[in-house]
Structures are given as C-alpha cells and as structure tokens.
FITIZA-834045 format. One record per residue: residue in one letter; x, y, z of N, C-alpha, C, O, CB in turn. Coordinates in steps of 0.02 Angstrom, whole numbers, padded with zeros to 5 digits, always signed. Glycine has a CB too. Example, Ala and Ser with C-alpha at 12.3 -4.5 7.8 and 13.67 -1.06 7.14 Angstrom:
<rs>
A+00660-00284+00390+00615-00225+00390+00660-00165+00390+00712-00166+00423+00565-00224+00452S+00642-00112+00354+00684-00053+00357+00645+00002+00394+00670+00057+00402+00704-00030+00286
</rs>
This chain:
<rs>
X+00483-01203+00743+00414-01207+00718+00397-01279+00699+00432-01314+00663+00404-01161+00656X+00333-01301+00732+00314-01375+00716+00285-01375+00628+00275-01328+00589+00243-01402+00779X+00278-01449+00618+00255-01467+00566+00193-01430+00528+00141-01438+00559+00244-01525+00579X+00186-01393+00470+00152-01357+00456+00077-01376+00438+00088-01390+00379+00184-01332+00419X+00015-01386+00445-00026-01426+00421-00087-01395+00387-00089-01333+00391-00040-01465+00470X-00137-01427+00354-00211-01385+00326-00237-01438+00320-00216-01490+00294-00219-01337+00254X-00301-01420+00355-00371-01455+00355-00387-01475+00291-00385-01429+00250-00428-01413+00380X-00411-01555+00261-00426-01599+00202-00482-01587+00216-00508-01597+00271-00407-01671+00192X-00524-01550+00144-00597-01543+00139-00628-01575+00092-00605-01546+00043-00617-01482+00132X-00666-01618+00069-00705-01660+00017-00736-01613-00031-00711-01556-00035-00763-01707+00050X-00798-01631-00074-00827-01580-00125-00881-01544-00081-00908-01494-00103-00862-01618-00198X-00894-01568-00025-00959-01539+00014-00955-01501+00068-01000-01481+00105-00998-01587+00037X-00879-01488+00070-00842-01453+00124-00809-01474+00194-00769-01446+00231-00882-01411+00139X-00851-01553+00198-00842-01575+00240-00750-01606+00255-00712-01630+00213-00899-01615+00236X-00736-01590+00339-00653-01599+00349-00662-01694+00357-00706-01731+00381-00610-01544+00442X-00600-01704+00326-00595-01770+00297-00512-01814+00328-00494-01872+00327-00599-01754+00205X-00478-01745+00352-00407-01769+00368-00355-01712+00371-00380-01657+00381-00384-01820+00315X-00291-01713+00364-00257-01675+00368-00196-01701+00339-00170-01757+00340-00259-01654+00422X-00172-01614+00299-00111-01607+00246-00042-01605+00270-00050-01582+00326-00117-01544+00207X+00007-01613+00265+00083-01572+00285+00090-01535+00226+00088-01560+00169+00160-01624+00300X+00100-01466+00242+00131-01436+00175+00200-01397+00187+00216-01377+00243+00076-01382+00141X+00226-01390+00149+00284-01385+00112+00320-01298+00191+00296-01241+00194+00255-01358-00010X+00365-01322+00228+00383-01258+00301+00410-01189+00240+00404-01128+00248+00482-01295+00382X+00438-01223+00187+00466-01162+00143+00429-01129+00115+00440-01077+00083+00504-01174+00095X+00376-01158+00125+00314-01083+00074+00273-01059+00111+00256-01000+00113+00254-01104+00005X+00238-01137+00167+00185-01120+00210+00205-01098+00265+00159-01084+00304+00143-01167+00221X+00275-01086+00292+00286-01058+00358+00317-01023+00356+00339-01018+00413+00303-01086+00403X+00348-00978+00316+00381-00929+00327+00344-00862+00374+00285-00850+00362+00401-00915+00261X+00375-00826+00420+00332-00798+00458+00334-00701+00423+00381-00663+00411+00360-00817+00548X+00253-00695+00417+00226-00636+00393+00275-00566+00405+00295-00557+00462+00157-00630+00428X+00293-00524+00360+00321-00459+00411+00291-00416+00360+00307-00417+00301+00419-00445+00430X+00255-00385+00380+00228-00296+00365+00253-00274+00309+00226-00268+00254+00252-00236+00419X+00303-00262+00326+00346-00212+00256+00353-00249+00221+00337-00213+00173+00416-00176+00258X+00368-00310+00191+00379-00343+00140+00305-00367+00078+00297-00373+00018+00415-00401+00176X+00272-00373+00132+00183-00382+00111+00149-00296+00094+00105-00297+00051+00128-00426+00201X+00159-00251+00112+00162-00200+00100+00165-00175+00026+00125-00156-00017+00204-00187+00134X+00242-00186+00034+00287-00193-00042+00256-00212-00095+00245-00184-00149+00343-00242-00043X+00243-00266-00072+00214-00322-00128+00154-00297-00169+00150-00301-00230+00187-00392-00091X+00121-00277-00139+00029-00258-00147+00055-00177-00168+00031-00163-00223-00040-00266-00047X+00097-00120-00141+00093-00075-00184+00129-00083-00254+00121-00041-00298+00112-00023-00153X+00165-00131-00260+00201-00137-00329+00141-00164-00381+00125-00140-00436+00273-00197-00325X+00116-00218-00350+00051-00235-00395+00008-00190-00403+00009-00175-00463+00013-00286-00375X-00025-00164-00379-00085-00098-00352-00065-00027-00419-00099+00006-00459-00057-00059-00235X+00006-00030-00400+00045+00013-00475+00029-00008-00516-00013+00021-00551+00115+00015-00494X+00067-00098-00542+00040-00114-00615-00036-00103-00631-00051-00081-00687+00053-00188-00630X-00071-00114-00596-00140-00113-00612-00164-00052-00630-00205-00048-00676-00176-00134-00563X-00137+00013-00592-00175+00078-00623-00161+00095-00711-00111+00084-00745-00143+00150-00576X-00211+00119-00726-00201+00082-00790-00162+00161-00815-00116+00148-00854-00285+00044-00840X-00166+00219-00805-00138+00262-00817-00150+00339-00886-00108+00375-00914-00090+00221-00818X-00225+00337-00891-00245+00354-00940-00261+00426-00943-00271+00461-00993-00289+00317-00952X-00262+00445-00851-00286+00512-00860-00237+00560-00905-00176+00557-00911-00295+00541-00789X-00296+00617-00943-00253+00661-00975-00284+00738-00985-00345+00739-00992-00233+00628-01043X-00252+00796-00987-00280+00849-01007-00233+00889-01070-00173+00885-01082-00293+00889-00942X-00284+00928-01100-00247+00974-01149-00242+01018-01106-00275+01033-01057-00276+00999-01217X-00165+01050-01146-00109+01078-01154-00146+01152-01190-00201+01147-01217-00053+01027-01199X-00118+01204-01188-00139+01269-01223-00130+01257-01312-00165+01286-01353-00082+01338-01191X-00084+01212-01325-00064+01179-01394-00109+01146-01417-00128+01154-01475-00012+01137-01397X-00129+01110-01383-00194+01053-01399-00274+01076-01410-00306+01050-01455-00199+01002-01331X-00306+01131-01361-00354+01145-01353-00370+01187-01458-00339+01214-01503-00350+01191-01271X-00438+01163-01442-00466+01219-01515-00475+01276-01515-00495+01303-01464-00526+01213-01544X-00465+01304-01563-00478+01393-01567-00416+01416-01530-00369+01385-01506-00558+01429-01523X-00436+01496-01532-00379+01539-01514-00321+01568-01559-00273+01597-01534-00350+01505-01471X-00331+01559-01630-00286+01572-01653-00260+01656-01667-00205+01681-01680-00294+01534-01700X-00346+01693-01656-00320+01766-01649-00345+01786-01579-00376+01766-01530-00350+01819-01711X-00310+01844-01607-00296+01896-01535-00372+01932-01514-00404+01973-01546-00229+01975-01558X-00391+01895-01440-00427+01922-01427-00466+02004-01438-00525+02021-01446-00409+01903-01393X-00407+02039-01432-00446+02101-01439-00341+02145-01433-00283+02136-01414-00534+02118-01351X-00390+02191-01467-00289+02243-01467-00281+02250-01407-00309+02259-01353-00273+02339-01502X-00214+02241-01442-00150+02251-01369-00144+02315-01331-00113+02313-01278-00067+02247-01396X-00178+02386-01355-00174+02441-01328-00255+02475-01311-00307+02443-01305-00129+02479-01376X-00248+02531-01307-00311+02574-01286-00381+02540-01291-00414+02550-01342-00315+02638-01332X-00411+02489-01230-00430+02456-01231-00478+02452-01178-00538+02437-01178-00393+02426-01243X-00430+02472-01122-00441+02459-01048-00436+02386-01018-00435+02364-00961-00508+02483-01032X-00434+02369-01053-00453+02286-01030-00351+02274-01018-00306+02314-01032-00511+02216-01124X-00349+02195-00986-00275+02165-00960-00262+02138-01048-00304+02106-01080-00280+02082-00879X-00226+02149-01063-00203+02129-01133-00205+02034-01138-00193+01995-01092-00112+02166-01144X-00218+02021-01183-00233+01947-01199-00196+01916-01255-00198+01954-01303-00303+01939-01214X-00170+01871-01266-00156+01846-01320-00191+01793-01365-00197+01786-01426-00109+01831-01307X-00221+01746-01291-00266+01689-01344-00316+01683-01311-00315+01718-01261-00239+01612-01360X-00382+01641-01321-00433+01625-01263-00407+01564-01263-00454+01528-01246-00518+01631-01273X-00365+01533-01270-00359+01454-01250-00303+01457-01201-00276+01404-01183-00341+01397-01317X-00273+01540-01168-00228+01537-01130-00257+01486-01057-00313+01461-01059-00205+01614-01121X-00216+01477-01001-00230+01436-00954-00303+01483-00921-00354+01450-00928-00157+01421-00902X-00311+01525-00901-00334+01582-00864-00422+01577-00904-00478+01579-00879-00275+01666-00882X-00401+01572-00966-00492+01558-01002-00544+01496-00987-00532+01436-00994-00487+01545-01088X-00591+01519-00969-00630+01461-00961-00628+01429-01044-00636+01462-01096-00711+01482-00927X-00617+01358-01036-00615+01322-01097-00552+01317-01127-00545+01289-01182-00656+01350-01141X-00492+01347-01088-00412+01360-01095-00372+01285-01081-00401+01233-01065-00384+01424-01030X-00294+01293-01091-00285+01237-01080-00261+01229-01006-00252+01279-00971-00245+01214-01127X-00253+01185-00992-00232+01149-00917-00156+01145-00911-00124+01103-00943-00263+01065-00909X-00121+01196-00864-00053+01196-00833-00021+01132-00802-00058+01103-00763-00055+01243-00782X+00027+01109-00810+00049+01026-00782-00025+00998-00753-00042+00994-00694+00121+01025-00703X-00064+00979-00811-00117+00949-00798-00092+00872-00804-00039+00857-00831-00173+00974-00844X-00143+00818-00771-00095+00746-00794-00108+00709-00843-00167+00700-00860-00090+00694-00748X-00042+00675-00881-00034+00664-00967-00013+00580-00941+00010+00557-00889+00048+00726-01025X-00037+00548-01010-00036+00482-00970+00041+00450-00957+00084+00471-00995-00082+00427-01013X+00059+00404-00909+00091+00358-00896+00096+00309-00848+00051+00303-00807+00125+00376-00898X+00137+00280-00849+00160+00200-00805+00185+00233-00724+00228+00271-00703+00251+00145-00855X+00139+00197-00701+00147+00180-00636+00223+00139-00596+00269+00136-00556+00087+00137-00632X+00196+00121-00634+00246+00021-00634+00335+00060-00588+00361+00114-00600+00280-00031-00784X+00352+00021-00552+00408+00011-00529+00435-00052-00545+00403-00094-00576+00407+00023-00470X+00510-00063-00517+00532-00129-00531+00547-00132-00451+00562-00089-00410+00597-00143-00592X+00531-00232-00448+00500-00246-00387+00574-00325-00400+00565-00369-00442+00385-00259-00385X+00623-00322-00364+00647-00374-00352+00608-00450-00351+00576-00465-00301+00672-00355-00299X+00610-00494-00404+00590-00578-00406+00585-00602-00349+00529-00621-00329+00636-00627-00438X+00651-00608-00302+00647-00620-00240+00616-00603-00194+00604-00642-00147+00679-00615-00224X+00590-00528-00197+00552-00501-00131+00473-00531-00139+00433-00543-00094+00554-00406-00128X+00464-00541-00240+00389-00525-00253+00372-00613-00219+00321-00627-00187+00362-00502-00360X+00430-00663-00235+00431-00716-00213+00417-00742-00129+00376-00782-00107+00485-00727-00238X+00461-00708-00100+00441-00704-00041+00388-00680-00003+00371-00708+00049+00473-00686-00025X+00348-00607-00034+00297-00586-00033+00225-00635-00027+00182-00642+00016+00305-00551-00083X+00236-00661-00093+00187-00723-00097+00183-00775-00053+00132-00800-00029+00196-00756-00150X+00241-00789-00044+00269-00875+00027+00246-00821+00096+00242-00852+00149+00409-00912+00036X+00235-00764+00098+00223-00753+00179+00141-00736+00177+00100-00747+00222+00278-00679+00217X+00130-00710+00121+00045-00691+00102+00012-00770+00129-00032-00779+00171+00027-00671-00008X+00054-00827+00082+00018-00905+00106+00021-00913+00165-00030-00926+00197+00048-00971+00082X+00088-00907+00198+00075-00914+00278+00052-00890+00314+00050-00914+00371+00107-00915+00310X+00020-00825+00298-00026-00788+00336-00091-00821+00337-00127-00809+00386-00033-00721+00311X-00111-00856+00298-00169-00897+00301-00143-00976+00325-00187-01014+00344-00209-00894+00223X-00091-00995+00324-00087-01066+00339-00078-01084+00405-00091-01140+00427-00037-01094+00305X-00045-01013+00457-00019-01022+00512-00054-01007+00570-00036-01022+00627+00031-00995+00512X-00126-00964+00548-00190-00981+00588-00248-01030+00560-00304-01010+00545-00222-00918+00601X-00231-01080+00558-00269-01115+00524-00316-01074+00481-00370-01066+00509-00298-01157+00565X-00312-01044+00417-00354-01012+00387-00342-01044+00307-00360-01013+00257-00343-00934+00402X-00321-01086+00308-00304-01120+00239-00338-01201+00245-00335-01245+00288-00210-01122+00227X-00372-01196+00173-00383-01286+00176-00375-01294+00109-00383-01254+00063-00465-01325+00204X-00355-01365+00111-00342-01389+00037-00412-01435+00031-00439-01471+00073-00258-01439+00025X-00430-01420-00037-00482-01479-00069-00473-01525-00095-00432-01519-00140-00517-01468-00106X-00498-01580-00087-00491-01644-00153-00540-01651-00214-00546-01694-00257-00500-01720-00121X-00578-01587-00199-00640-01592-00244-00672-01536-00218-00669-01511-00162-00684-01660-00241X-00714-01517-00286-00775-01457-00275-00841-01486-00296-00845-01543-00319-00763-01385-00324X-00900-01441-00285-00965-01482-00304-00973-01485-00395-00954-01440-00433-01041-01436-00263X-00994-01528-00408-01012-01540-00478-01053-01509-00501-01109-01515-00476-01029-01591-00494X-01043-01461-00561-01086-01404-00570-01087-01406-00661-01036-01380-00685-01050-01325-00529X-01123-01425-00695-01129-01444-00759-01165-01369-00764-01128-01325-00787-01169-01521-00779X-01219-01352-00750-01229-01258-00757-01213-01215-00703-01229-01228-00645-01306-01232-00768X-01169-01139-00729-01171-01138-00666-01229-01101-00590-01280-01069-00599-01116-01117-00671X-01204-01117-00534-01264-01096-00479-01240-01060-00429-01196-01084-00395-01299-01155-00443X-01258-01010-00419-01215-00988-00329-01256-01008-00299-01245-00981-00245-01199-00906-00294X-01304-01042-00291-01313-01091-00243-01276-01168-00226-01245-01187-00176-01371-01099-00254X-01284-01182-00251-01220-01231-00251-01145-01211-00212-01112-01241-00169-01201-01240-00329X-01136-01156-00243-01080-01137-00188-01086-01079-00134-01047-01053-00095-01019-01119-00225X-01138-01072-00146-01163-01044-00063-01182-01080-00018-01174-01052+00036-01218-01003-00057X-01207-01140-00012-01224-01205+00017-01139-01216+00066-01125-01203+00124-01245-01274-00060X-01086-01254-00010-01017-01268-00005-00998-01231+00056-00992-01257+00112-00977-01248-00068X-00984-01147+00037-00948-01089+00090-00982-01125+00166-00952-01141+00217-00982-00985+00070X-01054-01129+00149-01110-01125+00233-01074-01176+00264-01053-01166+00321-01212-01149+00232X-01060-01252+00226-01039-01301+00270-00977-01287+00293-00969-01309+00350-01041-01362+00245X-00916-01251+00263-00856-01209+00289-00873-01173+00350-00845-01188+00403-00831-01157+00237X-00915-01129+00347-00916-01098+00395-00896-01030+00385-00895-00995+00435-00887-01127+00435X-00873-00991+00303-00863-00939+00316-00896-00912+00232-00922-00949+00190-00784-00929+00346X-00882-00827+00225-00903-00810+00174-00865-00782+00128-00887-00768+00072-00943-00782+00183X-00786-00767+00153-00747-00715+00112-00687-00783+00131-00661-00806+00181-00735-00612+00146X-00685-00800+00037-00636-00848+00049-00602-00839-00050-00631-00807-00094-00681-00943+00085X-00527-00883-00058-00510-00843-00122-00497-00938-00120-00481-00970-00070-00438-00758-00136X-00512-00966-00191-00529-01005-00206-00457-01018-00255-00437-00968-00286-00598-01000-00223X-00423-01074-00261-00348-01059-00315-00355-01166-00320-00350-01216-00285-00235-01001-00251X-00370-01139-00407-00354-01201-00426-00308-01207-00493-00300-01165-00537-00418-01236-00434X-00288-01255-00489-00235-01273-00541-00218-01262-00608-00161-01272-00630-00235-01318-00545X-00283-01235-00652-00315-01210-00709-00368-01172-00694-00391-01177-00637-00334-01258-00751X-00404-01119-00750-00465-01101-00734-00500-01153-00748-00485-01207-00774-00487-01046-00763X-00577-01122-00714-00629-01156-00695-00701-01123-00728-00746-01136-00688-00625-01156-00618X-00725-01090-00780-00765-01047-00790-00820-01082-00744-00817-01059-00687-00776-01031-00865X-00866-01126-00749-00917-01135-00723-00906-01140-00645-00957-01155-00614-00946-01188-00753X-00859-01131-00614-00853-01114-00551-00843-01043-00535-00870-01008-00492-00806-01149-00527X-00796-01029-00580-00803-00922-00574-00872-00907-00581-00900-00898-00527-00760-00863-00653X-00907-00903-00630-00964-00887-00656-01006-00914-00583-01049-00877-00558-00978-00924-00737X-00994-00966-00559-01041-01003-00491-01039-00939-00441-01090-00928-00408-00996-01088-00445X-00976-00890-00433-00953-00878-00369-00956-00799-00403-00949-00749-00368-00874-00920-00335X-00964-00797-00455-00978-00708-00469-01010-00655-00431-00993-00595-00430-01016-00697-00521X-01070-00689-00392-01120-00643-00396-01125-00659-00299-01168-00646-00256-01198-00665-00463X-01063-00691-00296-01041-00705-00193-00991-00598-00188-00939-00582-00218-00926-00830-00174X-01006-00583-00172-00939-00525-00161-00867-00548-00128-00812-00525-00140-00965-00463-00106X-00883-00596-00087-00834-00621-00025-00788-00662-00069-00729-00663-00053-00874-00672+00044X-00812-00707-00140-00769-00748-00134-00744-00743-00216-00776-00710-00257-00795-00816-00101X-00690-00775-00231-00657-00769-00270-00620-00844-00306-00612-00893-00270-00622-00722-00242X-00604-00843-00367-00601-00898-00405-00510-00891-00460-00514-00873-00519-00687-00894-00456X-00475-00900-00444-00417-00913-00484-00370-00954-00476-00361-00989-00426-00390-00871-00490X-00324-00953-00544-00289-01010-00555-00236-01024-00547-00211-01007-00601-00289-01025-00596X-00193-01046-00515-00116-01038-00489-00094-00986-00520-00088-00940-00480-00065-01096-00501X-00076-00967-00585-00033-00928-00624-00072-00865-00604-00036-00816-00613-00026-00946-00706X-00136-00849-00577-00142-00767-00574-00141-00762-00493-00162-00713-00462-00224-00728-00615X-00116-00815-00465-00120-00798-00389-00066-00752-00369-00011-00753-00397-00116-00862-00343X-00084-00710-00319-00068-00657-00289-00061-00636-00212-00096-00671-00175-00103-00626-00314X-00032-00595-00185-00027-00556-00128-00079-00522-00102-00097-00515-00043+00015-00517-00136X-00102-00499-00155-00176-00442-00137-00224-00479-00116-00245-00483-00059-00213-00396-00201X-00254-00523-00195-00312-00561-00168-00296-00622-00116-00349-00634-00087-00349-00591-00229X-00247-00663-00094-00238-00669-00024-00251-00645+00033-00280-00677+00076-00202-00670-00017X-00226-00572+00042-00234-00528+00077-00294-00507+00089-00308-00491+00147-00203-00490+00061X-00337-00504+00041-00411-00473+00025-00422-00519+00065-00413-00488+00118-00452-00468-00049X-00443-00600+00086-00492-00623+00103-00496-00677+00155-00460-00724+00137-00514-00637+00054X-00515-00686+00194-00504-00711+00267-00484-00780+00264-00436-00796+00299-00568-00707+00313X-00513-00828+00225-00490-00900+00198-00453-00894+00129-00456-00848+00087-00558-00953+00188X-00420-00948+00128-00389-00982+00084-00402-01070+00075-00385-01121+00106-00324-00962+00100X-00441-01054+00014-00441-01152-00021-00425-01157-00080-00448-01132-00132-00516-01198-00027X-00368-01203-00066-00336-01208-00140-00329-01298-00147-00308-01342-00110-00244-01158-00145X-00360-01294-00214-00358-01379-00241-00301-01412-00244-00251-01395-00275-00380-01391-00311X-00311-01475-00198-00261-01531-00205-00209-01518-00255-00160-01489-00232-00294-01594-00224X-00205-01533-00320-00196-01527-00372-00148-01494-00393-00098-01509-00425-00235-01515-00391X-00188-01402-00350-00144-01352-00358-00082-01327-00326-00044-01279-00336-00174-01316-00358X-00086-01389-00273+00006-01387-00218+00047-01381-00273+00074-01327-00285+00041-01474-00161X+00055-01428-00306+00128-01449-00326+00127-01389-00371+00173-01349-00363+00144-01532-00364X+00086-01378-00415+00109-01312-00461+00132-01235-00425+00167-01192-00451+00040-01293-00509X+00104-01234-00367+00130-01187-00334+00177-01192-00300+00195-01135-00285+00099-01166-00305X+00220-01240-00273+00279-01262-00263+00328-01261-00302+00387-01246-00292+00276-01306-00250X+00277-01293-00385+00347-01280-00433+00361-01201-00451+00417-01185-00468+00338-01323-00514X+00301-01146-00446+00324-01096-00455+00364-01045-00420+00396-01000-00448+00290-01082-00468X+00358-01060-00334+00371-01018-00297+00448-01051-00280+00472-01042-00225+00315-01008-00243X+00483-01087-00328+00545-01132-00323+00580-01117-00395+00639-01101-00398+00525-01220-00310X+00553-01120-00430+00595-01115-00492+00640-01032-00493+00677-01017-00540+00534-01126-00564
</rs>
C-alpha cells in the first residue's frame, strides 16, 4: 500500500495541498465484522434501558377476593390485579437494565483505525487548517463552507469543542460537529465525509497509540 494522503483545505474549503498521514491509523484496511462489532457494542451503551412494567406485587388494589370461591358460577378468582385482569399485572414484562457488553480495548481500537480508513482510502477525508470565523453562530456560513466542498453529509472532528460551530451546523441534518475525545465508529460510519482539524491529528494519534 502506497503513501497514505488527505486533501489540505483552508477556512473556505478551498484544496490548498496535500497531507501524509500516519499508514497505522489511516490505512489499515476496513473488514465488516470488526466495524460491525464496534457500532453494536456502542449502539448497547447508548440504549438507555428504562423500559418497565408492574408485576401483580406492584399494581394497586386487589387486596380482596373478588367474589367467593364457591356457588357462584363464575371461574374462581383470587385478585383483579391477577395477570388475566384488565388493569392486572404484566407476566415477564420488561424491568429495567444494561445493555452494555464488554468490548475488548483492542478491537474498540482497531474498530476506530479502520472506521478512519474507510474514509481516508477513498479519498473521503480532508484535513483543515482552519474553519470560517463565526463570532455568532450561522448555518449559513457553513452551508456556503460544505457547497465549496462539494458535499452535504460530512462529521466534522476538532481538537476541543467548538459551541459556535455545533450550534452553526445544528440545524444541517447531514453534518455533525465533535471533539477528538467523543469521536467514534458510528458517527464515522454515519456520514460520507470526514474533516478533521489540523490540530486534531496529533491528538488522535496520541489516543489511538497510547
């Protein structure tokens, strides 16, 4: 595999030159199952896990007996909060918990280094030296930015947050705004480009290494 490279973009989008980046993060080559992995282990943490129903224990009322146990005619009853009553409780209904699995460092590591090369190895990655100057923020301003790119669904990763650039790009659906430390597999995956700030190489190098 030749030298790995990404298109140098200025604050106006315009290409300005070209990067070498790093064959150990940016070229490792994509495989299915491992990217897979990755995104259902996260996709787990995220469900937050709250659904719940009462139990015949839990529900109100019921504490006497519907009606006698004999000469009656009726199917004998014990409570109205049995499962069978409308307003009863719920049989292995679901009670909350964790999703979460444990996901090997290494795989989640590697996961990430092939998610990047999936964007670096069709040219679908550019690094910036700069974004537009935005003292309030505008999605125009960075709807302009995307137009001179050339595309609309792109995940944006800079070195720190950025509020007046999130807040710029809120109200884009396509595009997305975070900071090395919450970068991910998914939102990689989610979005056809990748531009990540100058800046933000080396911190992602130091993380996907340490």
């Amino acid at each position: 595999m030749g030298e790995i490279k990404a298109k140098l973009i200025d604050h106006q989008a315009e290409v300005t030159g070209e990067i070498a980046l790093p064959e150990d993060i940016f070229g490792v080559v994509p495989r299915d199952g491992i990217l897979n992995e990755v995104v259902r282990w996260q996709r787990a943490r995220w469900r937050s896990g709250t659904a719940n129903t009462k139990t015949r224990s839990e529900v109100r009322g019921g504490g006497r007996k519907p009606w006698p146990q004999k000469h009656t005619g009726r199917a004998r009853q014990g409570s109205i909060r049995a499962p069978q009553w409308v307003g009863g409780g719920v049989v292995h209904g679901p009670k909350p918990r964790s999703y979460e699995f444990k996901l090997n460092k290494k795989v989640r590591r590697l996961g990430l280094k092939m998610a990047l090369s999936s964007r670096a190895l069709v040219d679908r990655l550019f690094v910036a030296e700069g974004f537009p100057e935005i003292d309030n923020p505008k999605t125009k301003i960075m709807k302009n930015y995307l137009r001179n790119l050339g595309t609309e669904s792109v995940l944006i990763v800079l070195p720190e947050r950025n509020r007046s650039l999130e807040k710029s790009v809120s109200n884009l659906p396509k595009v997305k705004v975070l900071a090395v430390e919450g970068l991910n597999v998914y939102d990689i995956l989610n979005y056809e480009h990748l531009i990540i700030d100058k800046e933000a190489l080396s911190k992602i190098e130091a993380k996907l290494r340490r």
